[in-house]
mmCIF file of the N, C-alpha and C atoms, coordinates in Angstrom:
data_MODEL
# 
_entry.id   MODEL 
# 
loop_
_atom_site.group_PDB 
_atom_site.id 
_atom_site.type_symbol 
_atom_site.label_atom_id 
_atom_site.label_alt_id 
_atom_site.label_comp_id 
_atom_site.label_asym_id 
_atom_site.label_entity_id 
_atom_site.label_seq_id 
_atom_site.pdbx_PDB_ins_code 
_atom_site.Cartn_x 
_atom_site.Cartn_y 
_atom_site.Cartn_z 
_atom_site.occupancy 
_atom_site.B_iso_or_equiv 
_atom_site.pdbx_formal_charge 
_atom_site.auth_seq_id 
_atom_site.auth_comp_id 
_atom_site.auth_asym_id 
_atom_site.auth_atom_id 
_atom_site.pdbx_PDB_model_num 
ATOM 1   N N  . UNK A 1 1  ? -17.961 4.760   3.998  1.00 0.00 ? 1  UNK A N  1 
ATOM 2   C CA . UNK A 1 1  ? -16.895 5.565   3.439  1.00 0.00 ? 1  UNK A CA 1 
ATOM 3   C C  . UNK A 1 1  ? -15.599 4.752   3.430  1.00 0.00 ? 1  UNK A C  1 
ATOM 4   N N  . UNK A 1 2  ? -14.929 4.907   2.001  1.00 0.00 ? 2  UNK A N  1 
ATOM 5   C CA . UNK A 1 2  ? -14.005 4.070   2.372  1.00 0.00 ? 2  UNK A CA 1 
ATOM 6   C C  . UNK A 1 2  ? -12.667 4.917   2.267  1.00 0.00 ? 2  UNK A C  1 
ATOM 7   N N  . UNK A 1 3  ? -11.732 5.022   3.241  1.00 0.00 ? 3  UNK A N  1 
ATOM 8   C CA . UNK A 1 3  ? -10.342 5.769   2.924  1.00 0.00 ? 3  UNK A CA 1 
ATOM 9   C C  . UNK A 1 3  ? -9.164  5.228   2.523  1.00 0.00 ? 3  UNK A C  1 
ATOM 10  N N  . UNK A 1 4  ? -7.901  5.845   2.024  1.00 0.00 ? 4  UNK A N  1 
ATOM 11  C CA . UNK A 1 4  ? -7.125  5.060   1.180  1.00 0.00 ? 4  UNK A CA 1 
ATOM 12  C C  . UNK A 1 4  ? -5.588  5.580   2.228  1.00 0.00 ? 4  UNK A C  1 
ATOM 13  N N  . UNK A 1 5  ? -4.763  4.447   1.952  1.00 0.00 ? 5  UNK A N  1 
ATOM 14  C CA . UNK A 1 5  ? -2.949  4.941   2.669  1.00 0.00 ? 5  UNK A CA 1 
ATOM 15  C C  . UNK A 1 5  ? -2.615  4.182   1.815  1.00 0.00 ? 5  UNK A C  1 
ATOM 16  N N  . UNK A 1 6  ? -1.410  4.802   1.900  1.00 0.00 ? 6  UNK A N  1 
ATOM 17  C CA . UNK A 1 6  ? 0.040   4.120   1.491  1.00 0.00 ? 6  UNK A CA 1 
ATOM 18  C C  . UNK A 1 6  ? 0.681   3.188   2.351  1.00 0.00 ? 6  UNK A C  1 
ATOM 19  N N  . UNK A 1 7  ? 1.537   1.786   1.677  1.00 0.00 ? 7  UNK A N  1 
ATOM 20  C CA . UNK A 1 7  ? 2.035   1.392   2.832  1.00 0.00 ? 7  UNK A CA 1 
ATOM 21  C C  . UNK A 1 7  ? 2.886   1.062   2.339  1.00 0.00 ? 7  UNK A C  1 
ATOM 22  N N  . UNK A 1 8  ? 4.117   1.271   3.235  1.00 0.00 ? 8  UNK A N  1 
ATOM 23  C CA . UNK A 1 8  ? 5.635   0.415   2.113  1.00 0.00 ? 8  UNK A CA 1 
ATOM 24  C C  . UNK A 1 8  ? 5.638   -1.173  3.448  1.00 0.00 ? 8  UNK A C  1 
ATOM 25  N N  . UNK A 1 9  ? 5.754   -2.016  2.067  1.00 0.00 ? 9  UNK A N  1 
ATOM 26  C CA . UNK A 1 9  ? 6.313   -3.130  2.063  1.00 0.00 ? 9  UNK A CA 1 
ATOM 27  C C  . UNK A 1 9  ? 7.435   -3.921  1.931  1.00 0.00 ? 9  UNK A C  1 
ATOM 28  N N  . UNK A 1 10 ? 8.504   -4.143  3.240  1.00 0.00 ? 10 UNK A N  1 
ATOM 29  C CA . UNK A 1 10 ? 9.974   -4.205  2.813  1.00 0.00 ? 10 UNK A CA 1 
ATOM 30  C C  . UNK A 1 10 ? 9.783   -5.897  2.961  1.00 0.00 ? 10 UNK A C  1 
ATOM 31  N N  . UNK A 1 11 ? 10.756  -6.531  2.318  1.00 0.00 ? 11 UNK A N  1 
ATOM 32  C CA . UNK A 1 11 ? 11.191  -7.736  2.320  1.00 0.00 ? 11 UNK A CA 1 
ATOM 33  C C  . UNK A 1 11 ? 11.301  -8.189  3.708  1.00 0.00 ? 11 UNK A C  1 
ATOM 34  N N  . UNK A 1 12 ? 11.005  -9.499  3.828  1.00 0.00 ? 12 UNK A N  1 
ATOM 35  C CA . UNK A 1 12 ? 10.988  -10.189 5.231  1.00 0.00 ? 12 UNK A CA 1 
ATOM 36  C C  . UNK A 1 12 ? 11.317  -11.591 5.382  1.00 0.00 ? 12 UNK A C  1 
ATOM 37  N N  . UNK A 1 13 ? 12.137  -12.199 6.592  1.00 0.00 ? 13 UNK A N  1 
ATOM 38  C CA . UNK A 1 13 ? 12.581  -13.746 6.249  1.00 0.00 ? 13 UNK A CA 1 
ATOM 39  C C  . UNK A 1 13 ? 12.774  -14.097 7.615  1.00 0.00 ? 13 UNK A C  1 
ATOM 40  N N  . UNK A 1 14 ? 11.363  -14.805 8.013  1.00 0.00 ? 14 UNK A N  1 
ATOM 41  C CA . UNK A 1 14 ? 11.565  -15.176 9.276  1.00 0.00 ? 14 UNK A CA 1 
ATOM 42  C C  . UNK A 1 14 ? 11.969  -16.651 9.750  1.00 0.00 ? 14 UNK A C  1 
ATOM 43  N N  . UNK A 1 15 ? 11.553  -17.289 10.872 1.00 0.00 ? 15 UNK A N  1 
ATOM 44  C CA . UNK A 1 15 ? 11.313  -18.734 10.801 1.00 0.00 ? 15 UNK A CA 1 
ATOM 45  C C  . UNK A 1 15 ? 10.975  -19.951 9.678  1.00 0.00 ? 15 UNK A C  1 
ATOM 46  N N  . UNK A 1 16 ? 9.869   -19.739 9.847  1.00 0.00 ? 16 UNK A N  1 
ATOM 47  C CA . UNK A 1 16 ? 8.623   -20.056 8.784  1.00 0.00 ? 16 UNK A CA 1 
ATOM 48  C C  . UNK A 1 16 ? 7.656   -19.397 7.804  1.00 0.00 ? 16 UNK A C  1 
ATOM 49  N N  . UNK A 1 17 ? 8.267   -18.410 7.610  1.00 0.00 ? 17 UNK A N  1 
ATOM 50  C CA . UNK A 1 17 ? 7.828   -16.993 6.645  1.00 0.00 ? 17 UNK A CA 1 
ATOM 51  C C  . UNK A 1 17 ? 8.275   -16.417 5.833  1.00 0.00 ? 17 UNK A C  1 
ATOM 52  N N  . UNK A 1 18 ? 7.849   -15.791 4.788  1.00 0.00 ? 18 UNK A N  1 
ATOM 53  C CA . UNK A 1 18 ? 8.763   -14.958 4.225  1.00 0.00 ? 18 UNK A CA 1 
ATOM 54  C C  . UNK A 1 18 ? 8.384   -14.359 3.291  1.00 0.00 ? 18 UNK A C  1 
ATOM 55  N N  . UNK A 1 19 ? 8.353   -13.054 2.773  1.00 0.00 ? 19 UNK A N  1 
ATOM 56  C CA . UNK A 1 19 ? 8.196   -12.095 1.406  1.00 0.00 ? 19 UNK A CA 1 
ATOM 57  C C  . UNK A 1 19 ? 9.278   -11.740 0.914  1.00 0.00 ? 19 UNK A C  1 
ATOM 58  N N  . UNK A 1 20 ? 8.923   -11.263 0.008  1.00 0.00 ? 20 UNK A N  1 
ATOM 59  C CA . UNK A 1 20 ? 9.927   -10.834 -0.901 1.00 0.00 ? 20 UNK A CA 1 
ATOM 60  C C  . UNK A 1 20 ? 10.035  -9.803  -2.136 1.00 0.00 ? 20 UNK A C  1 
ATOM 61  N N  . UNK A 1 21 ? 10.133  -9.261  -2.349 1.00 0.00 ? 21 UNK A N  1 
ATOM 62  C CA . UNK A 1 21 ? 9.673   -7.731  -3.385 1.00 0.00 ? 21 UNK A CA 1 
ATOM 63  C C  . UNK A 1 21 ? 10.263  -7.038  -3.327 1.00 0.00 ? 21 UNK A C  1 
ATOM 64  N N  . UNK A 1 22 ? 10.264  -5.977  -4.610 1.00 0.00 ? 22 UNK A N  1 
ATOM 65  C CA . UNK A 1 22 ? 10.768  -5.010  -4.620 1.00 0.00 ? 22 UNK A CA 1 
ATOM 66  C C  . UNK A 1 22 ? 11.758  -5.412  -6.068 1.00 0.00 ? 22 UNK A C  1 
ATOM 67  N N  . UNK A 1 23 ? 13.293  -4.885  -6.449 1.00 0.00 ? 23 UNK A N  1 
ATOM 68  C CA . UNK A 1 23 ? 14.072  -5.261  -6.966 1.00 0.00 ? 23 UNK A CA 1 
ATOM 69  C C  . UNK A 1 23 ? 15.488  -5.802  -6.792 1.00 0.00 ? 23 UNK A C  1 
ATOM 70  N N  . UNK A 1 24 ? 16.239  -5.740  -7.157 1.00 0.00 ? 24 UNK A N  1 
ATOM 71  C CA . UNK A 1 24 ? 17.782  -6.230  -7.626 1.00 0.00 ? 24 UNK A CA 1 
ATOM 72  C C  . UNK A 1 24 ? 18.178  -5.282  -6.049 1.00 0.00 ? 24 UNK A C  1 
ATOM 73  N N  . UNK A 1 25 ? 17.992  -3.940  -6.655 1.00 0.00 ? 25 UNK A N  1 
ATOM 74  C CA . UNK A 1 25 ? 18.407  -2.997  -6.067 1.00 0.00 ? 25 UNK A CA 1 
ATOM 75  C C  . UNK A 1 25 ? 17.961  -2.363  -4.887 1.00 0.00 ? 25 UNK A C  1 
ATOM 76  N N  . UNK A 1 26 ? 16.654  -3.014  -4.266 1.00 0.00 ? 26 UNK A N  1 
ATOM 77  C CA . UNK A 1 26 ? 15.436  -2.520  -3.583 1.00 0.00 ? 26 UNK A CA 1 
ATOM 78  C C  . UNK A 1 26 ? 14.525  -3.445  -3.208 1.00 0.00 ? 26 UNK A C  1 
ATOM 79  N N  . UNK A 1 27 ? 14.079  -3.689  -2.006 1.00 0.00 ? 27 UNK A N  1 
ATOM 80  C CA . UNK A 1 27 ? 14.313  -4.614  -1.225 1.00 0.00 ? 27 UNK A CA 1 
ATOM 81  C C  . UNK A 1 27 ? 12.561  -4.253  -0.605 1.00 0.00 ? 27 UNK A C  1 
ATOM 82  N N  . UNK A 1 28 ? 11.369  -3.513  -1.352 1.00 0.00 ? 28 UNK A N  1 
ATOM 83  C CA . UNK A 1 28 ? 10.815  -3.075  -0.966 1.00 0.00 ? 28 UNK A CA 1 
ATOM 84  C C  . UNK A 1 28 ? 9.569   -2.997  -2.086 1.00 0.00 ? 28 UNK A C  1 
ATOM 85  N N  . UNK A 1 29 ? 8.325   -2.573  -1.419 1.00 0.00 ? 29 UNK A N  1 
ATOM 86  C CA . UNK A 1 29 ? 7.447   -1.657  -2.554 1.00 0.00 ? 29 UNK A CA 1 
ATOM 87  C C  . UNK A 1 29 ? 6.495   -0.984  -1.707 1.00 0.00 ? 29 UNK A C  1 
ATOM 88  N N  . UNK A 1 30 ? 5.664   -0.288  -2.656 1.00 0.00 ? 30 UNK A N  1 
ATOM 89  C CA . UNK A 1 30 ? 4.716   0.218   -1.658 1.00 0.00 ? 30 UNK A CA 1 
ATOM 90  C C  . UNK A 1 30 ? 3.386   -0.160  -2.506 1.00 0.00 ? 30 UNK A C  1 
ATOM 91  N N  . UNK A 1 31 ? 2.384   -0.268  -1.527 1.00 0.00 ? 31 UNK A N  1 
ATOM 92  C CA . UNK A 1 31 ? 0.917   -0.774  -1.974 1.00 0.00 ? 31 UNK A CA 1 
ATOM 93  C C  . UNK A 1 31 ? 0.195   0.227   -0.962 1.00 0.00 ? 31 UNK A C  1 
ATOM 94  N N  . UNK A 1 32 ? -1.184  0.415   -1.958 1.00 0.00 ? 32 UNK A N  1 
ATOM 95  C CA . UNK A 1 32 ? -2.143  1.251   -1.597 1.00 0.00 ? 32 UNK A CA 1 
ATOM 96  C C  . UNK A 1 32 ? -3.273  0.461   -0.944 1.00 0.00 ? 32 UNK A C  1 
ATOM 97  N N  . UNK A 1 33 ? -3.843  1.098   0.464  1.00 0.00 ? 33 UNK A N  1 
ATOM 98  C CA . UNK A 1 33 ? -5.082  0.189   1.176  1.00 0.00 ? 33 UNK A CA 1 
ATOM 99  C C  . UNK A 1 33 ? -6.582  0.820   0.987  1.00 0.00 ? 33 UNK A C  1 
ATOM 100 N N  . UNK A 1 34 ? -6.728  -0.144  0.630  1.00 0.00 ? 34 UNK A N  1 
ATOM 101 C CA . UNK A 1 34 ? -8.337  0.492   1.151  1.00 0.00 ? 34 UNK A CA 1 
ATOM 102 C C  . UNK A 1 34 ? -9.007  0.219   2.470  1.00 0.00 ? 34 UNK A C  1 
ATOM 103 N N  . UNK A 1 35 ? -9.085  1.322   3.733  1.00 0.00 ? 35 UNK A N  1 
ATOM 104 C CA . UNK A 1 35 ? -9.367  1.303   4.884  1.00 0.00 ? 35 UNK A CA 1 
ATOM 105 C C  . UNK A 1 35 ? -10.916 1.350   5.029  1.00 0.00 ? 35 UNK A C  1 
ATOM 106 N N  . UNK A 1 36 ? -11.868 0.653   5.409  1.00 0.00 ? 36 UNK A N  1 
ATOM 107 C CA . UNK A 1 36 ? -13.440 0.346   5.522  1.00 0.00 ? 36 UNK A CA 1 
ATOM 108 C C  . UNK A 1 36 ? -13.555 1.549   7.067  1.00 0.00 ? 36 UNK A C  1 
ATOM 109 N N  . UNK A 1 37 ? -15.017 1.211   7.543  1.00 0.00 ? 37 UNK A N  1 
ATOM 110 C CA . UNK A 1 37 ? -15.700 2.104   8.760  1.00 0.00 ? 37 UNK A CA 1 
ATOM 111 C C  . UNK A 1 37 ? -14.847 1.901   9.442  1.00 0.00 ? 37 UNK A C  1 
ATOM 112 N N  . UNK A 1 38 ? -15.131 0.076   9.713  1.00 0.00 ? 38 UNK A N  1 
ATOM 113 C CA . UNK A 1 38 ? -14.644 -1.035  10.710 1.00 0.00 ? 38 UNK A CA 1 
ATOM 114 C C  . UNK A 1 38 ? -13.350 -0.945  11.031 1.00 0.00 ? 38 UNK A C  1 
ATOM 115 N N  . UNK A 1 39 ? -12.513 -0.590  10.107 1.00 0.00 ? 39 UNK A N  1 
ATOM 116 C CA . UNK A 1 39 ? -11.152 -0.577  10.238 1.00 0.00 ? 39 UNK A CA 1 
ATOM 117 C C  . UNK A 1 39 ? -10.000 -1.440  9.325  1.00 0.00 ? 39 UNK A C  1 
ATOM 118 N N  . UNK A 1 40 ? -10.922 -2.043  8.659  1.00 0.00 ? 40 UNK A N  1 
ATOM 119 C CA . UNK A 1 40 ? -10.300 -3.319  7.971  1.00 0.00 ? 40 UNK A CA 1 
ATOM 120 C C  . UNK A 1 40 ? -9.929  -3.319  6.491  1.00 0.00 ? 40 UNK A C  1 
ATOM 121 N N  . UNK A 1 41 ? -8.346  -3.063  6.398  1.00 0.00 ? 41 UNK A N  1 
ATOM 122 C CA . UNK A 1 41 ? -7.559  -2.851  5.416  1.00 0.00 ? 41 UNK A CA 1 
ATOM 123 C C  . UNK A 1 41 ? -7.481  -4.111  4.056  1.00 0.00 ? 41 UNK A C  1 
ATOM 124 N N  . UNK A 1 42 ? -7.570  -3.577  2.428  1.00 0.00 ? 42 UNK A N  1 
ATOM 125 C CA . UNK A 1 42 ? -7.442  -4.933  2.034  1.00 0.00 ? 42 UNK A CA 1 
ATOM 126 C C  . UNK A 1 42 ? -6.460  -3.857  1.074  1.00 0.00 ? 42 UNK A C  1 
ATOM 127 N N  . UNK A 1 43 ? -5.338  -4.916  0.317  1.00 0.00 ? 43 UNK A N  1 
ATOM 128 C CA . UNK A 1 43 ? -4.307  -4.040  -0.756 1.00 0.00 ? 43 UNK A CA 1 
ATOM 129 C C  . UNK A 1 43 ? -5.190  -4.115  -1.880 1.00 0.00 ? 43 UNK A C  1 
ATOM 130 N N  . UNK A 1 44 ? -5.778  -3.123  -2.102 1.00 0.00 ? 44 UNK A N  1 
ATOM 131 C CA . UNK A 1 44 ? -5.879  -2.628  -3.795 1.00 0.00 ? 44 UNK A CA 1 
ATOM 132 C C  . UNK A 1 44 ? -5.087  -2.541  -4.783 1.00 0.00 ? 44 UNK A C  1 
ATOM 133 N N  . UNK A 1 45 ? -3.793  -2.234  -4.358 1.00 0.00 ? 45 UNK A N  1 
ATOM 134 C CA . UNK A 1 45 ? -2.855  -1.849  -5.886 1.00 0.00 ? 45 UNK A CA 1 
ATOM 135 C C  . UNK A 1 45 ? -1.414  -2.126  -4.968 1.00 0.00 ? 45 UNK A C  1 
ATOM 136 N N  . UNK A 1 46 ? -0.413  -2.388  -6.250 1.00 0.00 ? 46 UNK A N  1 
ATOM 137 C CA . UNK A 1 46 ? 1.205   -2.717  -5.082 1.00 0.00 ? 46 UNK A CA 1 
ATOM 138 C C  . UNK A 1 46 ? 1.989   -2.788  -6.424 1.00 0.00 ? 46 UNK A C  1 
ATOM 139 N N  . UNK A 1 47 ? 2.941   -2.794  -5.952 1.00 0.00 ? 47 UNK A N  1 
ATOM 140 C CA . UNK A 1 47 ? 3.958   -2.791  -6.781 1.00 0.00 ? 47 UNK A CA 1 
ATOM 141 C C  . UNK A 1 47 ? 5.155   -1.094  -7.625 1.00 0.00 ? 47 UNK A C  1 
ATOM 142 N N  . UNK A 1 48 ? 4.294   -0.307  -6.889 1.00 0.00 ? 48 UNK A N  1 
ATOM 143 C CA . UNK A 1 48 ? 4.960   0.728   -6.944 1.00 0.00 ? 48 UNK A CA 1 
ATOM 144 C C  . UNK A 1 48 ? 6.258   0.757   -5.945 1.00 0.00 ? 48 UNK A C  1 
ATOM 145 N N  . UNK A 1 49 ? 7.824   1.249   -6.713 1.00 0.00 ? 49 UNK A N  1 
ATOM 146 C CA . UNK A 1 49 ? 9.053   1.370   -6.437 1.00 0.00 ? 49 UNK A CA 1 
ATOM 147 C C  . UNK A 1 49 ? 9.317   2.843   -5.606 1.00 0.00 ? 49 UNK A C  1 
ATOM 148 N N  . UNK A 1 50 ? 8.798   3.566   -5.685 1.00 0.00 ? 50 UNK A N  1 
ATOM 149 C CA . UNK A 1 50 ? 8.668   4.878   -4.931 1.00 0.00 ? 50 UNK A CA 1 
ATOM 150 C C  . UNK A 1 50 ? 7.453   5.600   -4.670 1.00 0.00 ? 50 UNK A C  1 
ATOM 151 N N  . UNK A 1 51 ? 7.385   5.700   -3.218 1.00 0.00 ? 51 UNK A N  1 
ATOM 152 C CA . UNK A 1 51 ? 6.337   6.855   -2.626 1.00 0.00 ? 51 UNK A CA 1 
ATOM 153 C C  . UNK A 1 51 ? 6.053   7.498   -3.681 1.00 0.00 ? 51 UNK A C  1 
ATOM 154 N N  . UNK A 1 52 ? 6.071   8.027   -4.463 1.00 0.00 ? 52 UNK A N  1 
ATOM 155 C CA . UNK A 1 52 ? 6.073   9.585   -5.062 1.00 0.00 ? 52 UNK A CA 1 
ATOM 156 C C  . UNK A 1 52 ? 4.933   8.916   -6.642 1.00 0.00 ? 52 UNK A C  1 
ATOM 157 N N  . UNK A 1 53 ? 5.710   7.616   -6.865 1.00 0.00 ? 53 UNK A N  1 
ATOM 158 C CA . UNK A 1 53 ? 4.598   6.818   -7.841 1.00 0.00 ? 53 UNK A CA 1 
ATOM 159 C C  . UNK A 1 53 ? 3.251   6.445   -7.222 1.00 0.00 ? 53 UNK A C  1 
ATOM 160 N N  . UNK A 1 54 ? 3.207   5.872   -6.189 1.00 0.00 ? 54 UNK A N  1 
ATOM 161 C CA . UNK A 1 54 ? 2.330   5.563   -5.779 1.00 0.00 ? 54 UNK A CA 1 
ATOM 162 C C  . UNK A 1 54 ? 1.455   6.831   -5.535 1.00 0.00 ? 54 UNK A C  1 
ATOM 163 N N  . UNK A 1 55 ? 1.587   8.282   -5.361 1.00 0.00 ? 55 UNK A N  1 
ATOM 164 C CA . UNK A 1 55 ? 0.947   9.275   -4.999 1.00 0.00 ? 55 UNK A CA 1 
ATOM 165 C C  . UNK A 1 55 ? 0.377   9.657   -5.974 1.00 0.00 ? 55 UNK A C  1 
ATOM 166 N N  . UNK A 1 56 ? 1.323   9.591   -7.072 1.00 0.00 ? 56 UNK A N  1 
ATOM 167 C CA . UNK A 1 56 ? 0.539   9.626   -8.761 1.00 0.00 ? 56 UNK A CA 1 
ATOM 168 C C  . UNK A 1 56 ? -0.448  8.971   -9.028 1.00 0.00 ? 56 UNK A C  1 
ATOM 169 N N  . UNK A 1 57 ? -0.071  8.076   -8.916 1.00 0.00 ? 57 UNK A N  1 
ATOM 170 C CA . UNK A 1 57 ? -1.500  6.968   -9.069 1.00 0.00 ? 57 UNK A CA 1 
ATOM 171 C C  . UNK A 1 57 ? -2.809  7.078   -7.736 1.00 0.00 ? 57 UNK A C  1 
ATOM 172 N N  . UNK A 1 58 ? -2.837  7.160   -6.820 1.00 0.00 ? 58 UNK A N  1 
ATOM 173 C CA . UNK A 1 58 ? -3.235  7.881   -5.708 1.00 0.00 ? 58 UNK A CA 1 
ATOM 174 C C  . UNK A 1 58 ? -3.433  8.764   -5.266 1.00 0.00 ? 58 UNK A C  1 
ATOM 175 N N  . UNK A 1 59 ? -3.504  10.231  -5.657 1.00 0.00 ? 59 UNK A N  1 
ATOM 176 C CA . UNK A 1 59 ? -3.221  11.190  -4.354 1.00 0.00 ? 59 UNK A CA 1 
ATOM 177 C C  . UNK A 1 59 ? -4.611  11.140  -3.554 1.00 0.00 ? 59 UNK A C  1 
ATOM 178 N N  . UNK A 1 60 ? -5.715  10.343  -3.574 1.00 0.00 ? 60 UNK A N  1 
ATOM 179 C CA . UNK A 1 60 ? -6.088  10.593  -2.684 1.00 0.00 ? 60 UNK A CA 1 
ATOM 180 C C  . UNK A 1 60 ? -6.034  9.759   -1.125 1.00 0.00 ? 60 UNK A C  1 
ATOM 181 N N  . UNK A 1 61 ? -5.001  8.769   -1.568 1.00 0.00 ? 61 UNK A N  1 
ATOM 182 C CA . UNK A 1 61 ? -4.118  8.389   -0.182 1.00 0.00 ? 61 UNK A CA 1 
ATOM 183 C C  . UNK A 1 61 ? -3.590  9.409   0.527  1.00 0.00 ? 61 UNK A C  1 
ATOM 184 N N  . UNK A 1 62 ? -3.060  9.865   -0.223 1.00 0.00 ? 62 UNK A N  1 
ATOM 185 C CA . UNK A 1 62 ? -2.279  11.248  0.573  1.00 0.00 ? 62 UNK A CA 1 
ATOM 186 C C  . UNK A 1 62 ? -2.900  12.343  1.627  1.00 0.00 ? 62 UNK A C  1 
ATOM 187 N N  . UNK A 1 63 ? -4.073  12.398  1.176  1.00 0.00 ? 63 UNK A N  1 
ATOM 188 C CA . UNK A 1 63 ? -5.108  13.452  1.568  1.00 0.00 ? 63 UNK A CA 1 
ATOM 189 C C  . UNK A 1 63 ? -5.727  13.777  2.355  1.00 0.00 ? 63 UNK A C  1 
ATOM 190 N N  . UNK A 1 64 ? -5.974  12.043  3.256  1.00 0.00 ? 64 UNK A N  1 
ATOM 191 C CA . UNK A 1 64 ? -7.208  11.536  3.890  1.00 0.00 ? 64 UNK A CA 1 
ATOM 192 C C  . UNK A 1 64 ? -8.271  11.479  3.481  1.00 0.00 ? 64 UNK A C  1 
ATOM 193 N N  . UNK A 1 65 ? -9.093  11.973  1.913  1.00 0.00 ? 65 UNK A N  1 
ATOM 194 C CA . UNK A 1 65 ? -10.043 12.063  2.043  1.00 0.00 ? 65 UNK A CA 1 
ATOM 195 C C  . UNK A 1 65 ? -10.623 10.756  2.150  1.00 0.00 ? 65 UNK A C  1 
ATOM 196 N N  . UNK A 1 66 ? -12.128 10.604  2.212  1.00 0.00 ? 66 UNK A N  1 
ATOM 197 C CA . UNK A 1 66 ? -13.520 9.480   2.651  1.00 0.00 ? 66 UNK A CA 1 
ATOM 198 C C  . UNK A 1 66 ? -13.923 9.716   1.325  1.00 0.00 ? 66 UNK A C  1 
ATOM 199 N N  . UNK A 1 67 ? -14.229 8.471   0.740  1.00 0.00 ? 67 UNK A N  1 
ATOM 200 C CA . UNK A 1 67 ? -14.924 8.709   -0.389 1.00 0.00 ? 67 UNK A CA 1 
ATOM 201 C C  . UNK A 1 67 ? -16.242 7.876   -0.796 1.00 0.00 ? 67 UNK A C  1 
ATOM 202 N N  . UNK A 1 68 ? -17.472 7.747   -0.942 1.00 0.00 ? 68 UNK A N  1 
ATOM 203 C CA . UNK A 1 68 ? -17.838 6.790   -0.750 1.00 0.00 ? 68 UNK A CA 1 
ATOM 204 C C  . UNK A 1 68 ? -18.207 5.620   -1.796 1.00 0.00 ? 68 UNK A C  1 
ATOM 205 N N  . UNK A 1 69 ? -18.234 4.633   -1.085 1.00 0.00 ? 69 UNK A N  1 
ATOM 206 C CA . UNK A 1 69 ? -18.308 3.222   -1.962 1.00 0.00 ? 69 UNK A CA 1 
ATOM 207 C C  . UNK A 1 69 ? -18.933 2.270   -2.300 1.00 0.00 ? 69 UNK A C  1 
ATOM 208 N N  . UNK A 1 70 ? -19.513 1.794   -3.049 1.00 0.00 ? 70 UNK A N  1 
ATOM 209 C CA . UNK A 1 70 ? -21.075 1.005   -3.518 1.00 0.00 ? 70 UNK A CA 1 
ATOM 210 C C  . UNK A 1 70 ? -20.711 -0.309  -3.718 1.00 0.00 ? 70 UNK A C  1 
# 
């Protein structure tokens, strides 16, 4: 079964690191996971500017539901 979240992704600038996303104005995005049995998250989709898009495209992040996957 595989389940889905939301995750916001803000900009980051460390040492030796660094991301970057979002816009001009916004410093951020959010990407959708796909969560396995095991536990182990990979990003399926990103680039959405607001929660509320990403739910559109998603709601079954929102939900918790398990859905299963071949």
């Amino acid at each position: 079964m595989t389940r889905y979240a939301i995750l916001k992704i803000e900009s980051f600038e460390g040492s030796d690191t660094f991301v970057r996303c979002g816009t001009v104005d916004q410093d951020y995005i959010y990407a959708v996971l796909a969560i396995d049995n095991a536990g182990s998250a990979e990003i399926i989709d990103s680039g959405y500017l607001t929660h509320s898009d990403a739910i559109a495209a998603w709601p079954e992040a929102t939900l918790g539901k398990e859905t299963s996957s071949a």
